[in-house]
mmCIF file as gemmi writes it, N, C-alpha and C atoms, coordinates in Angstrom:
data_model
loop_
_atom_site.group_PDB
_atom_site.id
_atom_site.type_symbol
_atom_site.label_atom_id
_atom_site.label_alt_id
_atom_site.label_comp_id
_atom_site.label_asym_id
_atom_site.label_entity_id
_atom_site.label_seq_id
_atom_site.pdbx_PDB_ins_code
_atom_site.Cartn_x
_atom_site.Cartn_y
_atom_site.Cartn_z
_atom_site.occupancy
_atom_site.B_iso_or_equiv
_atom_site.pdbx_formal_charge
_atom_site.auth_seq_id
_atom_site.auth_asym_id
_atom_site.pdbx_PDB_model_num
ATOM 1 N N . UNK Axp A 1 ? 8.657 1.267 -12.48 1 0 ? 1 A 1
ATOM 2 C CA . UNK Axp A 1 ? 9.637 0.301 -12.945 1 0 ? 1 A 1
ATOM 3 C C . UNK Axp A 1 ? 10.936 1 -13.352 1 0 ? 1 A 1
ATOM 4 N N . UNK Axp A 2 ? 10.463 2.24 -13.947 1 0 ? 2 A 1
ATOM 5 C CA . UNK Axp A 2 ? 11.987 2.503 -14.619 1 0 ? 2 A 1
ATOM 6 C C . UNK Axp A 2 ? 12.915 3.621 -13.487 1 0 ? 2 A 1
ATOM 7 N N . UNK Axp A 3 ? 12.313 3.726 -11.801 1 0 ? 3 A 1
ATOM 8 C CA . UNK Axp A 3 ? 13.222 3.949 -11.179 1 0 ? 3 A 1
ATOM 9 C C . UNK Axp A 3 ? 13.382 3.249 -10.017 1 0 ? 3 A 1
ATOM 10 N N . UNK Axp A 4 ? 12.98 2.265 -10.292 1 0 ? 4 A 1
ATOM 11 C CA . UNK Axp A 4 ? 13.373 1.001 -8.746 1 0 ? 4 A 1
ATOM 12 C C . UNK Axp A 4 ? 14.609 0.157 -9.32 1 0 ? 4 A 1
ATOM 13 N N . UNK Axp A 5 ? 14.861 -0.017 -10.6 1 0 ? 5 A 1
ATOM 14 C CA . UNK Axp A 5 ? 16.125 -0.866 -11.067 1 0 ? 5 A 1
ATOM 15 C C . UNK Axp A 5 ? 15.569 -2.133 -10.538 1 0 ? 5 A 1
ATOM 16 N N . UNK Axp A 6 ? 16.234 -2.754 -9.449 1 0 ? 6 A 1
ATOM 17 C CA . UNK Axp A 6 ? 16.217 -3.924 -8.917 1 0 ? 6 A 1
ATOM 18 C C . UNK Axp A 6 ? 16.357 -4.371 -7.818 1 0 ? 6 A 1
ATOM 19 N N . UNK Axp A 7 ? 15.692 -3.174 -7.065 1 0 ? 7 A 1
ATOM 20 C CA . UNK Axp A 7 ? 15.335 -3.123 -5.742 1 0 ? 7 A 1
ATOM 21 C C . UNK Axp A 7 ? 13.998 -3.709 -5.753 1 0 ? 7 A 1
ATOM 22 N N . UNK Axp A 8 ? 13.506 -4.036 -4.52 1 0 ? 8 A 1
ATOM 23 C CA . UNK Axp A 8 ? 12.702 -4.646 -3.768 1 0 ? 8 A 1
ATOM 24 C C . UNK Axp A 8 ? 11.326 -3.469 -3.657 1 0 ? 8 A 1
ATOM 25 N N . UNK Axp A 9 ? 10.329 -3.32 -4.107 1 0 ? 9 A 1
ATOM 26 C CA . UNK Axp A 9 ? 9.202 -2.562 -3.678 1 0 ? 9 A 1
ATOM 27 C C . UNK Axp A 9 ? 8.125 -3.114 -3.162 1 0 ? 9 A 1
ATOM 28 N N . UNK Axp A 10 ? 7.524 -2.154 -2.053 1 0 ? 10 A 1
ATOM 29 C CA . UNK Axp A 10 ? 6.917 -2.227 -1.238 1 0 ? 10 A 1
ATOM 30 C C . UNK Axp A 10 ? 5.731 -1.916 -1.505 1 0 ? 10 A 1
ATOM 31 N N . UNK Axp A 11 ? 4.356 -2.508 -1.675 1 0 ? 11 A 1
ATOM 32 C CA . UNK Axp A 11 ? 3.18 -1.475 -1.902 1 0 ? 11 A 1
ATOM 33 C C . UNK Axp A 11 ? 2.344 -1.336 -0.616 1 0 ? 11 A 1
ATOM 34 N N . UNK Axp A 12 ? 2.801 -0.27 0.24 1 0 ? 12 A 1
ATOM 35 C CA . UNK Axp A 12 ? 2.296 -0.514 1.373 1 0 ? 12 A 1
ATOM 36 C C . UNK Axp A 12 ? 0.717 0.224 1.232 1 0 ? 12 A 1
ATOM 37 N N . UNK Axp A 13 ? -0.08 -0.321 1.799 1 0 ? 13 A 1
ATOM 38 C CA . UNK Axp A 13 ? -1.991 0.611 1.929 1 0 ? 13 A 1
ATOM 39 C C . UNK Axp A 13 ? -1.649 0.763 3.2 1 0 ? 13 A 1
ATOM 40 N N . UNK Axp A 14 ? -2.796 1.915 3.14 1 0 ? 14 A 1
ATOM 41 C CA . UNK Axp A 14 ? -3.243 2.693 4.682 1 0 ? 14 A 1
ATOM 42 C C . UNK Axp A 14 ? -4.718 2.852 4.046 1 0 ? 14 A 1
ATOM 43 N N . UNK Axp A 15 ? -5.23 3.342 5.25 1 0 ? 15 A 1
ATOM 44 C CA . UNK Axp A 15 ? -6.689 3.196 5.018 1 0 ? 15 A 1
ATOM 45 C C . UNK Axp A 15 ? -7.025 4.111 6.197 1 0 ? 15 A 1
ATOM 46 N N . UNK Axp A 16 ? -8.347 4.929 6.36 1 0 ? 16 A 1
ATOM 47 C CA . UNK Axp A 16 ? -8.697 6.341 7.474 1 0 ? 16 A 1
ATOM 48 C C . UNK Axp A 16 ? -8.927 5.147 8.679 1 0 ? 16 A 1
ATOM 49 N N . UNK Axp A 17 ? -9.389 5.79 9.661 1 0 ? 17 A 1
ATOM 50 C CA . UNK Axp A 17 ? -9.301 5.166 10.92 1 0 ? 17 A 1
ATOM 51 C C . UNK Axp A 17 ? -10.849 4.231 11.108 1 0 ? 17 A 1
ATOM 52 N N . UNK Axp A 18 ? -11.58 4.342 9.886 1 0 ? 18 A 1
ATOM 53 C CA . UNK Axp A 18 ? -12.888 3.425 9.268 1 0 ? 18 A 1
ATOM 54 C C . UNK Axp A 18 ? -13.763 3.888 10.317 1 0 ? 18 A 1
ATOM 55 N N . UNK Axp A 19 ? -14.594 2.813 10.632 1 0 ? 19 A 1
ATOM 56 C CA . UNK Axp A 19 ? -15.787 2.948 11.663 1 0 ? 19 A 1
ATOM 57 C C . UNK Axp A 19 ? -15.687 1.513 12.31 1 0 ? 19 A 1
ATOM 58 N N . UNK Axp A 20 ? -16.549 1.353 13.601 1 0 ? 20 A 1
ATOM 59 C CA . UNK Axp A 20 ? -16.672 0.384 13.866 1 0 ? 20 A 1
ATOM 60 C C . UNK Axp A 20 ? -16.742 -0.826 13.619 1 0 ? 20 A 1
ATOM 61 N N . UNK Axp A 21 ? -17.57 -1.146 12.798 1 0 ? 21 A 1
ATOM 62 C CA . UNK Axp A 21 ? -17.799 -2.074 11.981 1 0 ? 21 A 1
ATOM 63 C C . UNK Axp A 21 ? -16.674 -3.036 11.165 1 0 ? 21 A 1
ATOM 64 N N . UNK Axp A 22 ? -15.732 -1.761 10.765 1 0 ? 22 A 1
ATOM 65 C CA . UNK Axp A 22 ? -15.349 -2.356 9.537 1 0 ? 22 A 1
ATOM 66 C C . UNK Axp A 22 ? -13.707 -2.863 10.338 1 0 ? 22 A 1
ATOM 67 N N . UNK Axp A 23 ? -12.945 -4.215 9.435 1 0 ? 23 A 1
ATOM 68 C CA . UNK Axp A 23 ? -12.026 -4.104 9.943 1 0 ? 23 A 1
ATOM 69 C C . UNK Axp A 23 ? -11.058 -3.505 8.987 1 0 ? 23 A 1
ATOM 70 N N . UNK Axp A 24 ? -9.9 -2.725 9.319 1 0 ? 24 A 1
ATOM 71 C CA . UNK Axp A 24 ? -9.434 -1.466 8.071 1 0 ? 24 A 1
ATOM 72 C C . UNK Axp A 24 ? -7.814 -2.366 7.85 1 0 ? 24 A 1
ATOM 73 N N . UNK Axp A 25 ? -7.651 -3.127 9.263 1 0 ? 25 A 1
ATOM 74 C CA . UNK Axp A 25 ? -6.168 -3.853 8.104 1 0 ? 25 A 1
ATOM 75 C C . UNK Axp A 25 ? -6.346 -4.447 7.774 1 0 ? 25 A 1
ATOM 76 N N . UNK Axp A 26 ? -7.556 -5.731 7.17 1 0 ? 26 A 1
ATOM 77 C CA . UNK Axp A 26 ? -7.943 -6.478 6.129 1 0 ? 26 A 1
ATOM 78 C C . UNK Axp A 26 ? -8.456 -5.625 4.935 1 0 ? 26 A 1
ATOM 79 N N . UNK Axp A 27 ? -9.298 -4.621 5.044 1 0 ? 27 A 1
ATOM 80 C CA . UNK Axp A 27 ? -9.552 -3.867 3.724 1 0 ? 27 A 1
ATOM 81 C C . UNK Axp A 27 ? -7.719 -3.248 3.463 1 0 ? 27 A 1
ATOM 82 N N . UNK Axp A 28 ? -6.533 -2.92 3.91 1 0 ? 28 A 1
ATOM 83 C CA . UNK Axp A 28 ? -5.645 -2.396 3.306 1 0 ? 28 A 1
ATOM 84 C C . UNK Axp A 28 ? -4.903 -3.563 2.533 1 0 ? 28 A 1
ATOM 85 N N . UNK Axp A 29 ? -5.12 -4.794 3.743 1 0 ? 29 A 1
ATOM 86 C CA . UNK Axp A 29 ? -4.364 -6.025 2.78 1 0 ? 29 A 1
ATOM 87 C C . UNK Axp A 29 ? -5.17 -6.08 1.604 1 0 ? 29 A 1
ATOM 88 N N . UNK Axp A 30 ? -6.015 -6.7 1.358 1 0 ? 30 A 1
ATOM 89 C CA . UNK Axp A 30 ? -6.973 -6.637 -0.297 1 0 ? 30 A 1
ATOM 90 C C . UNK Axp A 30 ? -6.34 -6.087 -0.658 1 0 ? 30 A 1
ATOM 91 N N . UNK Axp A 31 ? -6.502 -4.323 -0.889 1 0 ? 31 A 1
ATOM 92 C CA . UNK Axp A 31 ? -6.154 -3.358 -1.515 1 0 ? 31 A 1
ATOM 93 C C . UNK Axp A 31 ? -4.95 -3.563 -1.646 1 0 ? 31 A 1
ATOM 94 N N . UNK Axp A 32 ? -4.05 -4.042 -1.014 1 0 ? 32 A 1
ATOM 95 C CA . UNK Axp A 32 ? -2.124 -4.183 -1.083 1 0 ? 32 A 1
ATOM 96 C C . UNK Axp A 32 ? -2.082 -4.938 -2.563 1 0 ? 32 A 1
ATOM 97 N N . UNK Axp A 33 ? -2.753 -6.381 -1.614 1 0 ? 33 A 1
ATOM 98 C CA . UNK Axp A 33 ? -2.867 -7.669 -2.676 1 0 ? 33 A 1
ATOM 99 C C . UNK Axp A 33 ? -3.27 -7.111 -3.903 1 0 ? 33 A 1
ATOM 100 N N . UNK Axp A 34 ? -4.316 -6.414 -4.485 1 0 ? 34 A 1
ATOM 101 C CA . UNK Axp A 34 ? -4.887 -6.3 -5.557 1 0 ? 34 A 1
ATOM 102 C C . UNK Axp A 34 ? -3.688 -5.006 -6.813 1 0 ? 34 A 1
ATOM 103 N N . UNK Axp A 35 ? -3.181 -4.462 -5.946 1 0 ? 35 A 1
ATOM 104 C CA . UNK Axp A 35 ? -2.338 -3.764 -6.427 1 0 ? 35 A 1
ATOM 105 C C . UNK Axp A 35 ? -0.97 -4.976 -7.103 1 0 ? 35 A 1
ATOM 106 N N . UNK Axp A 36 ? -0.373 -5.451 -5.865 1 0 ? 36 A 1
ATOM 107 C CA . UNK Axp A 36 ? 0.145 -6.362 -6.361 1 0 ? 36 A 1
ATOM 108 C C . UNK Axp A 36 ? -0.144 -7.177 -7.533 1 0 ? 36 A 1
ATOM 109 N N . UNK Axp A 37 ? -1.169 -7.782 -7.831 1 0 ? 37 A 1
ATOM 110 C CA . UNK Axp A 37 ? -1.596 -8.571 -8.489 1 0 ? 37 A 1
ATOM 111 C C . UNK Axp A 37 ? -1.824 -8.151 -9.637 1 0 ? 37 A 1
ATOM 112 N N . UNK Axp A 38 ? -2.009 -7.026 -10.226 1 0 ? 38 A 1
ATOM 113 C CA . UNK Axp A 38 ? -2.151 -6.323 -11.275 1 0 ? 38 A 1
ATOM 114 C C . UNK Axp A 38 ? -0.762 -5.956 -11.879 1 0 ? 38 A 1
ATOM 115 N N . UNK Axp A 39 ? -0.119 -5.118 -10.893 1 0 ? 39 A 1
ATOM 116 C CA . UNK Axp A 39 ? 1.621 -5.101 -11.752 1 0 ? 39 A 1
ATOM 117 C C . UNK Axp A 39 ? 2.212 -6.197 -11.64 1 0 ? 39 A 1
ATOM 118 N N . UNK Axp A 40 ? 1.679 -7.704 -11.341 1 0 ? 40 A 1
ATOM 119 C CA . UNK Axp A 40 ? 2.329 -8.896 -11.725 1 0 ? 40 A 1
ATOM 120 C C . UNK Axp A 40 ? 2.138 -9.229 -12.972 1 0 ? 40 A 1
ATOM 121 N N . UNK Axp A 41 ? 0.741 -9.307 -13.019 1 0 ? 41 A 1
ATOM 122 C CA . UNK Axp A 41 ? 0.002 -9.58 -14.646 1 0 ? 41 A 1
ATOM 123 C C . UNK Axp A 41 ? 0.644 -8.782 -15.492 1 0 ? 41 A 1
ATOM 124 N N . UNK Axp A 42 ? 1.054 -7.299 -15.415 1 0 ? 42 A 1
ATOM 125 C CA . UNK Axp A 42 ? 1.564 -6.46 -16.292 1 0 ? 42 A 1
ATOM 126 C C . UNK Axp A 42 ? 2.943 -7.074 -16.605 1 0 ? 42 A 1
ATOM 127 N N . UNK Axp A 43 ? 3.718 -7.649 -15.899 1 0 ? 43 A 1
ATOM 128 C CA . UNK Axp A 43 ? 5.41 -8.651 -16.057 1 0 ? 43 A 1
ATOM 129 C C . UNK Axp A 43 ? 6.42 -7.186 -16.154 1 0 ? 43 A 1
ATOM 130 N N . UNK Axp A 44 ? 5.934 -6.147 -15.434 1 0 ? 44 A 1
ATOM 131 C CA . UNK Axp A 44 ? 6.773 -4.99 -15.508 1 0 ? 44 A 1
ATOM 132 C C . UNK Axp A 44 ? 8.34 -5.649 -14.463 1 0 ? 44 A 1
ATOM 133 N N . UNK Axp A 45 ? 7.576 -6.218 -13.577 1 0 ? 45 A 1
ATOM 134 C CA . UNK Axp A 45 ? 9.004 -6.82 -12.241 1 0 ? 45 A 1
ATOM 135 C C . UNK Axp A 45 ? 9.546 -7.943 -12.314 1 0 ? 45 A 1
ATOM 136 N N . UNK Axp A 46 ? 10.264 -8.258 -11.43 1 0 ? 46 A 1
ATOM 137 C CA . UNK Axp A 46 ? 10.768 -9.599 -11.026 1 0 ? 46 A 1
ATOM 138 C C . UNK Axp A 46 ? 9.67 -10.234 -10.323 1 0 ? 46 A 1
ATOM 139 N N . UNK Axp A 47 ? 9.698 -11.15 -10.065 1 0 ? 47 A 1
ATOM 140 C CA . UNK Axp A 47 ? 8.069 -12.035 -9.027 1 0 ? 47 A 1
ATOM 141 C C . UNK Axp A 47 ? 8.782 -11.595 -8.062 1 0 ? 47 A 1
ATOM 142 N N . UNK Axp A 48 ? 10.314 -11.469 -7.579 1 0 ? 48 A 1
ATOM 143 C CA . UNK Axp A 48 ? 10.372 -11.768 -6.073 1 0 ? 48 A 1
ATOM 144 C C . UNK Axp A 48 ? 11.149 -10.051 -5.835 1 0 ? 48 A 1
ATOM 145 N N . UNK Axp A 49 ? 10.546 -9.314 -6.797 1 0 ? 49 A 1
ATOM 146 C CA . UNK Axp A 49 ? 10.497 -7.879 -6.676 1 0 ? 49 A 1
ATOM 147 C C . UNK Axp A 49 ? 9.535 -6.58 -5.894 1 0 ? 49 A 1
ATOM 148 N N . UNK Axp A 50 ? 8.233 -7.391 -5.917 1 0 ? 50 A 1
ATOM 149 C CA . UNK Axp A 50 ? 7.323 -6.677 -5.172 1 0 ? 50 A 1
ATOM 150 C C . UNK Axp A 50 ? 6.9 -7.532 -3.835 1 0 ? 50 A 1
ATOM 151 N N . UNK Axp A 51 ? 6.041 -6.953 -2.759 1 0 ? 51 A 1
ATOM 152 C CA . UNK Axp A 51 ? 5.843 -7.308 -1.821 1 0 ? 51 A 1
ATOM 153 C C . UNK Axp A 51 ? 4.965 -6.82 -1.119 1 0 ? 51 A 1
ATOM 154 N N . UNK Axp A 52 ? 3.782 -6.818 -0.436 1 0 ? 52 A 1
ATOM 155 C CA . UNK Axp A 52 ? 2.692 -6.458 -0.054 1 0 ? 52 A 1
ATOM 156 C C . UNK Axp A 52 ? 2.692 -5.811 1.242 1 0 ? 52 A 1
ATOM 157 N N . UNK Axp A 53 ? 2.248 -4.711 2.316 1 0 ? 53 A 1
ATOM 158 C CA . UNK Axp A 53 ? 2.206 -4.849 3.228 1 0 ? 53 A 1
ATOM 159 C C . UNK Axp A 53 ? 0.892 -3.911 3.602 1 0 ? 53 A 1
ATOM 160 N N . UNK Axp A 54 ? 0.332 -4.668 4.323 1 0 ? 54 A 1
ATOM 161 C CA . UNK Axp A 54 ? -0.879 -3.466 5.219 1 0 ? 54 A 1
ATOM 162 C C . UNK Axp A 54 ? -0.605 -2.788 6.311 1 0 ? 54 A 1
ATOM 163 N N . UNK Axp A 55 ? -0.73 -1.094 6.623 1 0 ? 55 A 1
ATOM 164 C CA . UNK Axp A 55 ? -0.877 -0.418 7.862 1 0 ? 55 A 1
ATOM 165 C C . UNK Axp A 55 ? -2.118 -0.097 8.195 1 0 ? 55 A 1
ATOM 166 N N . UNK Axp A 56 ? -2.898 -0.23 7.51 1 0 ? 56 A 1
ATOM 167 C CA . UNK Axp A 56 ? -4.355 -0.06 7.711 1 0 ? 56 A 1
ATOM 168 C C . UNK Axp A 56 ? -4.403 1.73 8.289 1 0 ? 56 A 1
ATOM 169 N N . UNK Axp A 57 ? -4.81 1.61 9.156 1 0 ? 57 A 1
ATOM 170 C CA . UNK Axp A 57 ? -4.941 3.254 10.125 1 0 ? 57 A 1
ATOM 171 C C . UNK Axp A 57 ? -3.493 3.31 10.841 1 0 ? 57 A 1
ATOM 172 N N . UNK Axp A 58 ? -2.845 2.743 10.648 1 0 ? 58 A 1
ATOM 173 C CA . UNK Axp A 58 ? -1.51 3.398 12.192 1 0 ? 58 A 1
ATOM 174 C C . UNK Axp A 58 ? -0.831 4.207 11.523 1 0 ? 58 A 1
ATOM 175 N N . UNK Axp A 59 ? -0.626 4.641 10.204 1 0 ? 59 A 1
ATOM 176 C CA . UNK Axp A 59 ? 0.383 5.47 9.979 1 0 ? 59 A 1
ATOM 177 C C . UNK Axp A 59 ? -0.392 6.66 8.813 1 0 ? 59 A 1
ATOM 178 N N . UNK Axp A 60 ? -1.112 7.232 9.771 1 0 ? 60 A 1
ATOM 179 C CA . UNK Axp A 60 ? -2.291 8.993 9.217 1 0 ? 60 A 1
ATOM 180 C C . UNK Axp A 60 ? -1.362 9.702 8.999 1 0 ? 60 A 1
ATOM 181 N N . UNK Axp A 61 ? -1.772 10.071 7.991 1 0 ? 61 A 1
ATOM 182 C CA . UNK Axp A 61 ? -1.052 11.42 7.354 1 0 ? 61 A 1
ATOM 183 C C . UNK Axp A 61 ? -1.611 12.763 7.431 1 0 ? 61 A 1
ATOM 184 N N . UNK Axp A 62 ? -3.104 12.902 7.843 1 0 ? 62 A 1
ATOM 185 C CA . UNK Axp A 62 ? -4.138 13.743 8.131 1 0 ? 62 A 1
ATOM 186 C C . UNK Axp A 62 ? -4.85 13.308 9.472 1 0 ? 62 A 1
ATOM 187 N N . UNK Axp A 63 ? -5.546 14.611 9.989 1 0 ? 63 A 1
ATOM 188 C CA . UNK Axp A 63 ? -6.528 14.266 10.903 1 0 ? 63 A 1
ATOM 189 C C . UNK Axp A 63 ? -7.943 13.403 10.09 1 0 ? 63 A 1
ATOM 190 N N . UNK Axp A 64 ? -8.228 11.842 11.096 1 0 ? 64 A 1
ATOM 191 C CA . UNK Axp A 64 ? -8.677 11.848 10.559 1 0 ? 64 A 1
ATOM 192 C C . UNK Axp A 64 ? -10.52 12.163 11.429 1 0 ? 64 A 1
ATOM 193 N N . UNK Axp A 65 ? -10.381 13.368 12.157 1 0 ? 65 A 1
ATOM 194 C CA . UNK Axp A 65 ? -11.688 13.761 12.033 1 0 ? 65 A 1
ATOM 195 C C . UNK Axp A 65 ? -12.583 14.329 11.202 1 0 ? 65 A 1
ATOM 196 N N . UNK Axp A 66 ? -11.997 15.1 10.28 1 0 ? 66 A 1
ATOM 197 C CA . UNK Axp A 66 ? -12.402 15.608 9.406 1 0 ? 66 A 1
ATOM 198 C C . UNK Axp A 66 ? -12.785 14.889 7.484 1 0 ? 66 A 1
ATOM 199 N N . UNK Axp A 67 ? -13.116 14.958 6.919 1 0 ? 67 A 1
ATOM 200 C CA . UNK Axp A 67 ? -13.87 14.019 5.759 1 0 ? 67 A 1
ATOM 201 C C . UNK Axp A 67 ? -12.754 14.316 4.655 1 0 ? 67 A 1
ATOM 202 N N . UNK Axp A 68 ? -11.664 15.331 4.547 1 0 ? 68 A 1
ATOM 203 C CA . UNK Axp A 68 ? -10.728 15.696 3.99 1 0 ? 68 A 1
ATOM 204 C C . UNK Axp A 68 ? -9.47 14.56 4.766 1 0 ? 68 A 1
ATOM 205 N N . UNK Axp A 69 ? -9.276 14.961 5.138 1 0 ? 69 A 1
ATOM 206 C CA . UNK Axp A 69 ? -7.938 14.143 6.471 1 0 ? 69 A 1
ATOM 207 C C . UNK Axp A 69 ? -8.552 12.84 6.462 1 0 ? 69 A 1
ATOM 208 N N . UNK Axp A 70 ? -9.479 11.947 6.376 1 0 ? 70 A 1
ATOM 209 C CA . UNK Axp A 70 ? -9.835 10.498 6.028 1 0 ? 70 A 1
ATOM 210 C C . UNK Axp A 70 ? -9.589 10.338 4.564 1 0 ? 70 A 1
ATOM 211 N N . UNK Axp A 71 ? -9.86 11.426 3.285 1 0 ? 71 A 1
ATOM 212 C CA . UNK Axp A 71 ? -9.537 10.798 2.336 1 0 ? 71 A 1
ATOM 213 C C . UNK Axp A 71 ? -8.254 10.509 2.1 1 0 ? 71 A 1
ATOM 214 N N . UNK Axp A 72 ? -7.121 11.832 2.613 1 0 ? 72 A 1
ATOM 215 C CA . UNK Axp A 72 ? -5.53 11.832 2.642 1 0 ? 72 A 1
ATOM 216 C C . UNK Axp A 72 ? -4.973 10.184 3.225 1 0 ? 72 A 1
ATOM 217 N N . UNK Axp A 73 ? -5.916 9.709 4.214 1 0 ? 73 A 1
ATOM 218 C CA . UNK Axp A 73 ? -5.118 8.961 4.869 1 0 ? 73 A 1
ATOM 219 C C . UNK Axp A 73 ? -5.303 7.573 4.011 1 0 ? 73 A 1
ATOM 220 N N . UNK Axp A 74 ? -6.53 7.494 3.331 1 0 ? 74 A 1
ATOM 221 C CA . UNK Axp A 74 ? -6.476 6.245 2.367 1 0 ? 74 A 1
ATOM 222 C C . UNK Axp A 74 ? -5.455 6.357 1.325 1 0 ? 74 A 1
ATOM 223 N N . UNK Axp A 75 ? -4.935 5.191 1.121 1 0 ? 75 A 1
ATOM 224 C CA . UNK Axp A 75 ? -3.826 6.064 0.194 1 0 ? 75 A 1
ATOM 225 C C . UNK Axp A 75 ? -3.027 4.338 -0.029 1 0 ? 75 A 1
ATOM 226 N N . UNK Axp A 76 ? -2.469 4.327 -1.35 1 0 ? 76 A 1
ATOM 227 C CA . UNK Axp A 76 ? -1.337 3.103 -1.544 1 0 ? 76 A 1
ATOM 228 C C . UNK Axp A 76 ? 0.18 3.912 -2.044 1 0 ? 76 A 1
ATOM 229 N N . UNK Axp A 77 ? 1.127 3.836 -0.873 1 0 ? 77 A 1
ATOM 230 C CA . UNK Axp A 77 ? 2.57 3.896 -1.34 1 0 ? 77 A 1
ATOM 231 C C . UNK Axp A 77 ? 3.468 2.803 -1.931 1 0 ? 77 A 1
ATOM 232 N N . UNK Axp A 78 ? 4.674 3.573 -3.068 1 0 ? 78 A 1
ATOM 233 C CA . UNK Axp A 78 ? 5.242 2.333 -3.515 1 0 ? 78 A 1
ATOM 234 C C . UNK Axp A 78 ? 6.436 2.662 -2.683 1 0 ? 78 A 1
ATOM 235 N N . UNK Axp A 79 ? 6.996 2.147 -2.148 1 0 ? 79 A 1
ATOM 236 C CA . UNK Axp A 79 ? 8.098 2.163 -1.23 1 0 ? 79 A 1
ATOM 237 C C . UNK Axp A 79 ? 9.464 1.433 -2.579 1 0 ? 79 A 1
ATOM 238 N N . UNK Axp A 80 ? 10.32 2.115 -2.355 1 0 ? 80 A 1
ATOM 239 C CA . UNK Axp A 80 ? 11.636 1.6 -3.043 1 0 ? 80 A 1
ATOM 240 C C . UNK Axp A 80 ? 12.835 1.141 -1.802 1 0 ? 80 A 1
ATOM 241 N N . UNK Axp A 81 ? 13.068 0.171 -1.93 1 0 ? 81 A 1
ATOM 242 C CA . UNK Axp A 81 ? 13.719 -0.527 -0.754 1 0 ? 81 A 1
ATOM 243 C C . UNK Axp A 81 ? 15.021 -0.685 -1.06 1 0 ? 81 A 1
ATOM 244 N N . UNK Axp A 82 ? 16.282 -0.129 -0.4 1 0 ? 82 A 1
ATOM 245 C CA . UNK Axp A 82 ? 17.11 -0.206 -0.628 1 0 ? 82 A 1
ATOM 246 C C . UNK Axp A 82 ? 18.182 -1.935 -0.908 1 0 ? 82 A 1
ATOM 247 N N . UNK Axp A 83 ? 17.293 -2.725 -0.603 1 0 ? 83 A 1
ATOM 248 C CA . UNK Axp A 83 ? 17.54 -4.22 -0.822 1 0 ? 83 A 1
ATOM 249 C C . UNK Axp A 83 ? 17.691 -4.367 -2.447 1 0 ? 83 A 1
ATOM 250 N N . UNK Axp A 84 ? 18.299 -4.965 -2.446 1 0 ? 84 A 1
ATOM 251 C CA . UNK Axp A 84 ? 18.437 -5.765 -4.326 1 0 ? 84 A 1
ATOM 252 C C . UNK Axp A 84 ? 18.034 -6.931 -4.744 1 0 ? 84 A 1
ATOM 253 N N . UNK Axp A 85 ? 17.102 -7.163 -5.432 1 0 ? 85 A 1
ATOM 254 C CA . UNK Axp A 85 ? 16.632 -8.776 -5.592 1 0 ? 85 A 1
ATOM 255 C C . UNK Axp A 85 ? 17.68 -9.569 -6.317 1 0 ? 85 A 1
């Protein structure tokens, strides 16, 4: 809060490249949403200050073959958006 001013933030999730089974850009949305939803309750922002988005697996930051490089890639960023609410 005390370096976004009154810009627009982003809480974007990523999530490792999962397994079959699972679908990984609905588990990043949750995880977006739930983030969201918590620094709303806190009244740290504006309502029309934060904003949710899922990448699920498209944007790895690690290999994710390895059990190290899947944990790197789960991950929630707060993006500071050069927009002004």
């Amino acid at each position: 809060a005390q370096y976004a001013g009154r810009n627009r933030i982003g809480i974007e999730a990523h999530t490792d490249s999962g397994n079959a089974s699972g679908n990984m850009h609905q588990l990043a949305a949750i995880q977006a949403a739930a983030v969201l939803d918590y620094l709303q309750r806190k009244n740290q922002f504006a309502p029309t200050q934060l904003f949710s988005l899922a990448h699920g697996p498209n944007h790895p930051v690690a290999d994710n073959t390895s059990v190290a490089g899947r944990a790197q890639n789960r991950r929630i960023e707060f993006v500071v958006y050069p927009d002004p609410i």
